[in-house]
Backbone as numpy.savetxt, mean C-alpha at the origin, in Angstrom:
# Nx Ny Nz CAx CAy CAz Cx Cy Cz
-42.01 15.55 -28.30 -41.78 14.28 -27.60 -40.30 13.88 -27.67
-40.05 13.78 -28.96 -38.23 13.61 -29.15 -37.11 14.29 -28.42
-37.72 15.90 -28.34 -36.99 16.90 -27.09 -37.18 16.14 -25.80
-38.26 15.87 -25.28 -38.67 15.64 -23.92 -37.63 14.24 -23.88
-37.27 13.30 -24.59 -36.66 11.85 -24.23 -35.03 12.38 -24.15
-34.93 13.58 -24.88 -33.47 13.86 -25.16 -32.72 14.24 -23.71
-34.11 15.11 -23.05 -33.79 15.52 -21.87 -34.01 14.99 -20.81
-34.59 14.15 -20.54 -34.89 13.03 -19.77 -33.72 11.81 -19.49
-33.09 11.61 -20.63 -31.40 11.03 -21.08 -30.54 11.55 -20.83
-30.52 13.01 -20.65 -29.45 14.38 -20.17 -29.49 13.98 -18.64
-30.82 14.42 -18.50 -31.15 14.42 -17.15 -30.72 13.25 -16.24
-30.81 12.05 -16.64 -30.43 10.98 -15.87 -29.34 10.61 -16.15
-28.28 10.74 -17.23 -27.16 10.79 -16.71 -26.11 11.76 -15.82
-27.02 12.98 -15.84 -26.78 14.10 -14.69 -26.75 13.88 -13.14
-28.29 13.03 -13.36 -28.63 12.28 -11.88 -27.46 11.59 -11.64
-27.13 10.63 -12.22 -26.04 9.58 -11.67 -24.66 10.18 -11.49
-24.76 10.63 -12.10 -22.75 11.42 -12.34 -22.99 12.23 -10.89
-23.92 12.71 -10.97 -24.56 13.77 -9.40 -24.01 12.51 -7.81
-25.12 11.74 -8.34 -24.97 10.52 -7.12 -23.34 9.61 -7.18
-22.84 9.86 -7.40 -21.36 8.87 -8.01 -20.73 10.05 -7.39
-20.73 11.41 -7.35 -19.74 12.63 -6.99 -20.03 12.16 -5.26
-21.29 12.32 -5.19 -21.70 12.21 -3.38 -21.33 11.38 -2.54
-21.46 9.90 -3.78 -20.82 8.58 -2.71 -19.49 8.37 -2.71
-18.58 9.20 -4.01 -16.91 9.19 -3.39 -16.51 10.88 -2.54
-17.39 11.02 -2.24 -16.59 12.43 -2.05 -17.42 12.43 -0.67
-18.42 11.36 0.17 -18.65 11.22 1.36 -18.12 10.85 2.66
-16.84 10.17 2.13 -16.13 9.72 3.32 -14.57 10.10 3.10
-14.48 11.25 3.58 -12.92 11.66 3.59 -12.05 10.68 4.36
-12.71 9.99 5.53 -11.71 9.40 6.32 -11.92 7.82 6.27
-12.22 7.09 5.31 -11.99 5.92 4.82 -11.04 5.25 4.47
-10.56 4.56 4.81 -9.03 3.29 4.78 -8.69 3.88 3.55
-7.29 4.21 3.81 -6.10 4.24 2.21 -4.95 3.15 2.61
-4.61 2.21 0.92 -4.08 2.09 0.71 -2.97 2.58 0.23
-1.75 2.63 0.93 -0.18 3.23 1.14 1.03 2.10 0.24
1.91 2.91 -0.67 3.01 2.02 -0.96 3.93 3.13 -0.69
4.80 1.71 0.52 6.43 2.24 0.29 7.20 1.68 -0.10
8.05 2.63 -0.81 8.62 2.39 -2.33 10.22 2.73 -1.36
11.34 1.93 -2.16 12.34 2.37 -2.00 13.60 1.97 -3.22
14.71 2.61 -2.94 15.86 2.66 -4.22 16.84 2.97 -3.36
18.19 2.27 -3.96 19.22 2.36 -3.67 20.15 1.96 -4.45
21.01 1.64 -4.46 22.65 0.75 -5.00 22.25 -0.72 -5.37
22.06 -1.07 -6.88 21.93 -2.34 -6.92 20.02 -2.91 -5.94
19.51 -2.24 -5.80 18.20 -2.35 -4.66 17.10 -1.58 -5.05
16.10 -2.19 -5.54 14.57 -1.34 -5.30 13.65 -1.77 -5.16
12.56 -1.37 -4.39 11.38 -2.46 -4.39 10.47 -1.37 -3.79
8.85 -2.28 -3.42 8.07 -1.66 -2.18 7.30 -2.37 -1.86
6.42 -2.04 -0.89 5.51 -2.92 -0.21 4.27 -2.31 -0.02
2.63 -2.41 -0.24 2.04 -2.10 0.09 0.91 -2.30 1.32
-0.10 -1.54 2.02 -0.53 -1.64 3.27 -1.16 -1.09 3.16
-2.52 -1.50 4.16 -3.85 -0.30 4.62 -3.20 0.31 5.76
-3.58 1.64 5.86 -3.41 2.36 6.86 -4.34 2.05 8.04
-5.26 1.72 7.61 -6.49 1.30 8.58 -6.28 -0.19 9.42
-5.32 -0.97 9.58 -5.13 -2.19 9.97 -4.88 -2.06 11.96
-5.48 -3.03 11.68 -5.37 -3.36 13.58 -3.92 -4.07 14.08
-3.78 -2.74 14.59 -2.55 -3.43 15.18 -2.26 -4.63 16.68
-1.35 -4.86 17.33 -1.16 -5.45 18.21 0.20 -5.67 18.87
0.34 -5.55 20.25 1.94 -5.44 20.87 2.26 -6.45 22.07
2.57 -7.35 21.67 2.31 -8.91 22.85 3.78 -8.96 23.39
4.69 -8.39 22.76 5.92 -8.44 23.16 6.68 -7.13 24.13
6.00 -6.41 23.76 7.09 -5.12 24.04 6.54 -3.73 23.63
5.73 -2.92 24.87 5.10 -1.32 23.88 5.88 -0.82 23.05
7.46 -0.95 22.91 7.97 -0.47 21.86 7.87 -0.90 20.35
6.86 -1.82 20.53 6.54 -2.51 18.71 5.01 -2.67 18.36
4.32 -2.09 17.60 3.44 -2.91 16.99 3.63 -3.09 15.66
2.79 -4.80 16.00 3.06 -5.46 14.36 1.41 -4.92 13.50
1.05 -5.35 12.76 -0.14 -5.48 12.02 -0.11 -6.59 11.50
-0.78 -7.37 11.75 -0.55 -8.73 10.90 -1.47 -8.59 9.58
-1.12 -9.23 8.81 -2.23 -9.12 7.74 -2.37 -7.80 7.32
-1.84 -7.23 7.20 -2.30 -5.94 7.17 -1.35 -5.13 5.89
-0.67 -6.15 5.62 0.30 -5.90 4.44 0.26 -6.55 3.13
0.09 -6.24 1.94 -0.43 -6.70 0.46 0.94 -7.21 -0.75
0.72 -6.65 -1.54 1.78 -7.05 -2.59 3.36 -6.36 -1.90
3.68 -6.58 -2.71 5.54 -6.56 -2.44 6.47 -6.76 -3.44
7.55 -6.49 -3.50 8.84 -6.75 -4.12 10.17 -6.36 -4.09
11.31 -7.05 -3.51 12.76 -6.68 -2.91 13.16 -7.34 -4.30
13.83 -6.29 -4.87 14.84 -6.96 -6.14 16.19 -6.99 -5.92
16.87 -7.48 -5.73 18.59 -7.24 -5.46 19.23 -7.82 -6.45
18.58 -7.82 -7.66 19.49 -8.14 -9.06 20.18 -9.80 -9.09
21.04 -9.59 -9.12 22.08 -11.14 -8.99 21.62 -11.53 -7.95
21.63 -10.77 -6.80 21.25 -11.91 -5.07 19.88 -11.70 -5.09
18.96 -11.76 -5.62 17.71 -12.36 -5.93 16.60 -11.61 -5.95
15.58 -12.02 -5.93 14.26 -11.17 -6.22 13.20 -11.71 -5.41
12.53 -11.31 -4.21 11.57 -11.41 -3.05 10.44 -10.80 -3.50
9.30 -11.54 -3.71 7.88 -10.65 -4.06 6.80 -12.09 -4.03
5.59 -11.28 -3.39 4.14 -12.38 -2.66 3.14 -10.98 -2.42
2.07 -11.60 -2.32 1.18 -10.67 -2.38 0.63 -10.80 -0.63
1.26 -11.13 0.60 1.05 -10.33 1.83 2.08 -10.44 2.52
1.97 -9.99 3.77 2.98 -9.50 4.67 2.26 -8.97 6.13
3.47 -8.35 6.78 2.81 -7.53 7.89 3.70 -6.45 7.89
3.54 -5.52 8.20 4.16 -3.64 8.55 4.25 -4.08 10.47
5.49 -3.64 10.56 5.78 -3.69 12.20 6.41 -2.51 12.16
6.07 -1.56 13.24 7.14 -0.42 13.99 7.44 -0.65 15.02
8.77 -0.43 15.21 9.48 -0.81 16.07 10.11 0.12 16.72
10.05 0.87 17.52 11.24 1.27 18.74 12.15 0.51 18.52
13.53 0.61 18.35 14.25 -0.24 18.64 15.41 0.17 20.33
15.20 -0.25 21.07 15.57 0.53 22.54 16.77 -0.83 23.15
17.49 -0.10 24.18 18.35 -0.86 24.50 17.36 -1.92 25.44
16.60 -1.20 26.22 16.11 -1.83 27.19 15.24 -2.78 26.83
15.16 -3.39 25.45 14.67 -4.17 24.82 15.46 -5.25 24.79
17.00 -5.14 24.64 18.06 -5.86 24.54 18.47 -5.62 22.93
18.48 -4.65 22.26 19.11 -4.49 20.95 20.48 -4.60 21.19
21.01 -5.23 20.42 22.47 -5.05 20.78 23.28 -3.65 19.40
22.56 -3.02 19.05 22.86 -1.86 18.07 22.27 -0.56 18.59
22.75 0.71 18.23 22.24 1.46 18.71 20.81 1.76 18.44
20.29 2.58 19.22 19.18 3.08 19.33 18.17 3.14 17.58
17.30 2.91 17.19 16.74 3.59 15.93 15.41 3.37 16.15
14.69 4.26 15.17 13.33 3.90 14.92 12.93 2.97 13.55
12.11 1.61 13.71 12.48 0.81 12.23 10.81 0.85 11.79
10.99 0.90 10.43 9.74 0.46 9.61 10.36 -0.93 9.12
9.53 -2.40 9.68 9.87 -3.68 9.13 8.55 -4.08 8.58
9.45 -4.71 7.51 8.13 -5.52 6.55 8.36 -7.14 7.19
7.53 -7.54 7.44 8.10 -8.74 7.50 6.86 -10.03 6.79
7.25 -10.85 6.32 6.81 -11.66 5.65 6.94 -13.24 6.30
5.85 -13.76 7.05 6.31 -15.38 7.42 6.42 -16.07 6.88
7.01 -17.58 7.26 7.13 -18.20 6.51 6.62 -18.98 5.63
5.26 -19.28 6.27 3.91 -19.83 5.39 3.14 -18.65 4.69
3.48 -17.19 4.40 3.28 -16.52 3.77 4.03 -16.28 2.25
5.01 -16.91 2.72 5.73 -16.76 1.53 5.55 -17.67 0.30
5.84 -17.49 -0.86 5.49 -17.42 -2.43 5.92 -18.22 -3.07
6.68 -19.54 -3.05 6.08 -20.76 -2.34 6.32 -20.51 -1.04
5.39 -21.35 -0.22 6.08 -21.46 1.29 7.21 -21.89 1.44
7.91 -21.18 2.68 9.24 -21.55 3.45 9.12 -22.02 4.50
10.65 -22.58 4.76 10.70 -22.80 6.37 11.07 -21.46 7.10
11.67 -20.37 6.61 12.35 -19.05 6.65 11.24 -18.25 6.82
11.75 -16.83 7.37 10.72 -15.77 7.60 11.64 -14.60 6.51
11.06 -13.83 6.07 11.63 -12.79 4.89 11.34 -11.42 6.38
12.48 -10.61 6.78 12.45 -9.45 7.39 13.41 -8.86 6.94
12.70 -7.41 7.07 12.95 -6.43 6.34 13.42 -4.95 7.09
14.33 -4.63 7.45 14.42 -3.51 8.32 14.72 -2.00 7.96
13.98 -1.34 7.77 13.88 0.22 7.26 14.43 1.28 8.46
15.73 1.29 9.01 16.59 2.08 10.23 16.37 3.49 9.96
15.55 3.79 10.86 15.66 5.49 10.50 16.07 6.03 12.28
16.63 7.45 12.09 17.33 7.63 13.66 16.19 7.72 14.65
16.95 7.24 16.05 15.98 7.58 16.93 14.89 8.64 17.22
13.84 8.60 17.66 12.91 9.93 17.82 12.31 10.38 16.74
12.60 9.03 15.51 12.13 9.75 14.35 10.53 9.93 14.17
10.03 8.91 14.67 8.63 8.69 14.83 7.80 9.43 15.65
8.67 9.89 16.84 8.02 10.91 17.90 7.56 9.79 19.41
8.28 8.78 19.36 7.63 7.97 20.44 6.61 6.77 19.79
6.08 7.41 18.80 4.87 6.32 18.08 5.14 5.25 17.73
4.27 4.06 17.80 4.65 2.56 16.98 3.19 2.75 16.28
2.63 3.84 16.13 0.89 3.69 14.98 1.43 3.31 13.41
0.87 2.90 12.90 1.39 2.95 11.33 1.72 4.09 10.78
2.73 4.10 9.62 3.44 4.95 9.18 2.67 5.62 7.99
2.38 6.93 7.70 1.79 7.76 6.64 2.89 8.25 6.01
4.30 8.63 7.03 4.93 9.49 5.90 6.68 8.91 6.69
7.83 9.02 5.94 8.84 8.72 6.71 9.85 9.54 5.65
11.07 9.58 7.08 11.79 10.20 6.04 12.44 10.10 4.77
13.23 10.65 3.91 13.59 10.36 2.41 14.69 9.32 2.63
15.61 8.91 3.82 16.44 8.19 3.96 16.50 7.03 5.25
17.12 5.52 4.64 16.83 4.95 5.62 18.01 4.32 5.37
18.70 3.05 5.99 19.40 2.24 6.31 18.33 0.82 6.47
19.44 0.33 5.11 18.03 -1.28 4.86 18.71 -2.30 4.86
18.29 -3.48 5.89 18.38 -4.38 6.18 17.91 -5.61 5.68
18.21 -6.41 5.05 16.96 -7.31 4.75 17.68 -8.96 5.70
16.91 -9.76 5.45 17.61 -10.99 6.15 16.14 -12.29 5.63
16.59 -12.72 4.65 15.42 -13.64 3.80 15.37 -15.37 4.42
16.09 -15.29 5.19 16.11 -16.87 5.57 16.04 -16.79 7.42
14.79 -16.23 7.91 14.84 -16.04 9.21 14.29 -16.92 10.08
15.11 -17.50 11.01 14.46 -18.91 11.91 14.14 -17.73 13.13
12.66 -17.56 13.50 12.14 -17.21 14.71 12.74 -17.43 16.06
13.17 -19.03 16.05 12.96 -19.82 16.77 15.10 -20.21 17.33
15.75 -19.41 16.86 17.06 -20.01 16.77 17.97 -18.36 16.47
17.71 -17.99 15.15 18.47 -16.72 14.53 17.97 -15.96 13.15
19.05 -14.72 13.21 18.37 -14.22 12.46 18.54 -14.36 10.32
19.69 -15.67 10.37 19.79 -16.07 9.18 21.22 -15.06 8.67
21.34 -15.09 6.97 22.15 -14.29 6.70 21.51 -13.25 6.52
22.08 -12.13 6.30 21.99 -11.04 5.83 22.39 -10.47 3.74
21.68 -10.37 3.93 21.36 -10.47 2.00 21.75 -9.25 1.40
21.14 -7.96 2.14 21.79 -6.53 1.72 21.48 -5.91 3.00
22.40 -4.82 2.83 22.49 -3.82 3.73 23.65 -2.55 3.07
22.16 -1.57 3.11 22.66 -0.28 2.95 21.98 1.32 2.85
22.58 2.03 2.57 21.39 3.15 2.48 20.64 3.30 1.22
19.19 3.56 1.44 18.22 3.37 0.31 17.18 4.79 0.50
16.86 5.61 -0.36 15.88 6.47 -0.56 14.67 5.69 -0.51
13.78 6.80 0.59 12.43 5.82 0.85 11.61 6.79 0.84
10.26 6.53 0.00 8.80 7.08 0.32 7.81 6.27 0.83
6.40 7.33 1.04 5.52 6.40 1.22 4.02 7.52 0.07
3.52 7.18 -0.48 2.52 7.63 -1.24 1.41 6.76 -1.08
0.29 8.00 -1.61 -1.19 6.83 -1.54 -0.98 6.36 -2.68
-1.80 4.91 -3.23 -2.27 4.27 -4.30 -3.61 4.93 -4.72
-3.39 5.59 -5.63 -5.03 5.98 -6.41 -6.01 4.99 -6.30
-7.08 5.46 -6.13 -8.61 4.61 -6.21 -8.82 4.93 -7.69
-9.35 3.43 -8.31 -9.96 3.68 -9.02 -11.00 4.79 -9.32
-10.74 5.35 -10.67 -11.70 6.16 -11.66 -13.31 5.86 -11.81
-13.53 5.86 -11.03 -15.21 5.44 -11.25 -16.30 6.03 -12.46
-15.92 8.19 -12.00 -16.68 8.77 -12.22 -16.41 8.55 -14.07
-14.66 8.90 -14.22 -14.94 9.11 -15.62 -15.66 8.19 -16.49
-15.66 6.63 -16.18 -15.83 6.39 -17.03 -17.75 5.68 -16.75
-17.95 6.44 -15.66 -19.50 6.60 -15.84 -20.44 7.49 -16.34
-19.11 8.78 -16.35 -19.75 9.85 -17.48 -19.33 9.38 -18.75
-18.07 8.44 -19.14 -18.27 8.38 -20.50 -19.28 7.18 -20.89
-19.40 6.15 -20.20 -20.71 5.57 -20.77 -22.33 6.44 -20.78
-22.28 6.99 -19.77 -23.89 7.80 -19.85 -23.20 8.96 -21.31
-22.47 9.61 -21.55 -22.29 10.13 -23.01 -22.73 9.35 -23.99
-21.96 8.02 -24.39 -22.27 7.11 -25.04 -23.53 6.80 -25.12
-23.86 6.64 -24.36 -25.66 5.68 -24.63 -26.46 7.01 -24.88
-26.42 8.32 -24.38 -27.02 9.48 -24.98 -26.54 9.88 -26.78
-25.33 9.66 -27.17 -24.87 9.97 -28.41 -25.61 8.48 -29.16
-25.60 7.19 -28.90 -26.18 6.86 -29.43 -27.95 6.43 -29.39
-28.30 7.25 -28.59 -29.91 7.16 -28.53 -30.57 8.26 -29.32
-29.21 9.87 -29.70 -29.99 10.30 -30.33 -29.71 10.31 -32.33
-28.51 9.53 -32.19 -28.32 9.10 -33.71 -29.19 8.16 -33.98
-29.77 6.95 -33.35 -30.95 6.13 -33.76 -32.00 7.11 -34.06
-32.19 8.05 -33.24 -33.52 9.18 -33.37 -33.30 9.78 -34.89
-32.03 10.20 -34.90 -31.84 10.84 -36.62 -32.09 9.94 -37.49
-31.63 8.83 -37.32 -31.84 7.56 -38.44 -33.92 7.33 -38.29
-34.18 7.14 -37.18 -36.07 7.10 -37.58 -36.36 7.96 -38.30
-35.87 9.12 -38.02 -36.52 10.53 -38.70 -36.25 11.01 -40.12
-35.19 10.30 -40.53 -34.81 9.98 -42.08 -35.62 9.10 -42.99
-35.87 7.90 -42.15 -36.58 7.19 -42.62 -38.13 7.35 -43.12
């Protein structure tokens, strides 16, 4: 009888560790969360985002924004200050003449942050401009999975929508990634509790059997 409970306790934490493998390892193509990270001179920070966010382009096919679609954050620039809130939006941008840029041509990854988004609220919008060369994207404004190792960064923390684009806070070249954020560990530590409650179901068994 003592064999039969031992294995029955084996067995069902087998079952589960079994069922826990099936339900993360069922959907390969399920929303990831993405951080891009960047470093430079006096500059580092990143921003994170679902890849899965709905975009939208009311202005111009050369841009979509994602609203909402952007999470924690942080622009450190040491002495000229430190920018961090937990949302935002990811915009790609074409940046094209026929848009009216008055700079040359680029392709931008912008973070941008409004002003009632911000950490206390502002009257200001926090934008963020990640310049990478034209064609870098291939034509695309879809959200970004991967970009190149170098960008040209813009930031501009005091932005009136409605008038200009404020000062300019830094600007320069910054090393940029983009990586997934790990999902939580589920499995290990559901095999280490089903261990646990088996190691101690069968030391209570040694302790009856002493007795």
């Amino acid at each position: 009888m003592a064999l039969l409970n031992k294995f029955s306790i084996a067995s069902a934490v087998s079952i589960v560790a079994f069922l826990a493998l099936g339900t993360l390892g069922t959907n390969p193509a399920q929303a990831a969360l993405l951080k891009f990270s960047f470093e430079g001179e006096e500059v580092n920070g990143y921003f994170t985002y679902d890849d899965s966010a709905i975009g939208s382009s009311p202005f111009t096919p050369n841009a979509t924004a994602y609203p909402d679609g952007g999470y924690d954050y942080k622009f450190d620039f040491g002495e000229k200050g430190v920018f961090e809130g937990s949302v935002g939006n990811p915009i790609i941008f074409l940046a094209r003449a026929e848009d009216g840029i008055p700079y040359p041509d680029t392709d931008d990854f912008i973070w941008e942050v409004r002003a009632f988004q911000r950490q206390p609220a502002s009257e200001f919008a926090l934008v963020s401009y990640f310049h990478y060369p034209e064609d870098t994207f291939g034509g695309s404004t879809a959200i970004r999975t991967t970009v190149p190792s170098t960008a040209i960064l813009d930031v501009y923390p005091n932005v009136d929508p409605s008038s200009s684009r404020g000062n300019l806070v830094y600007t320069g070249t910054v090393r940029t990634r983009i990586e997934k954020v790990p999902e939580p560990t589920f499995l290990p530590a559901l095999l280490g509790v089903g261990a646990w409650f088996l190691f101690r179901r069968q030391h209570r068994h040694i302790i009856t059997e002493e007795n």
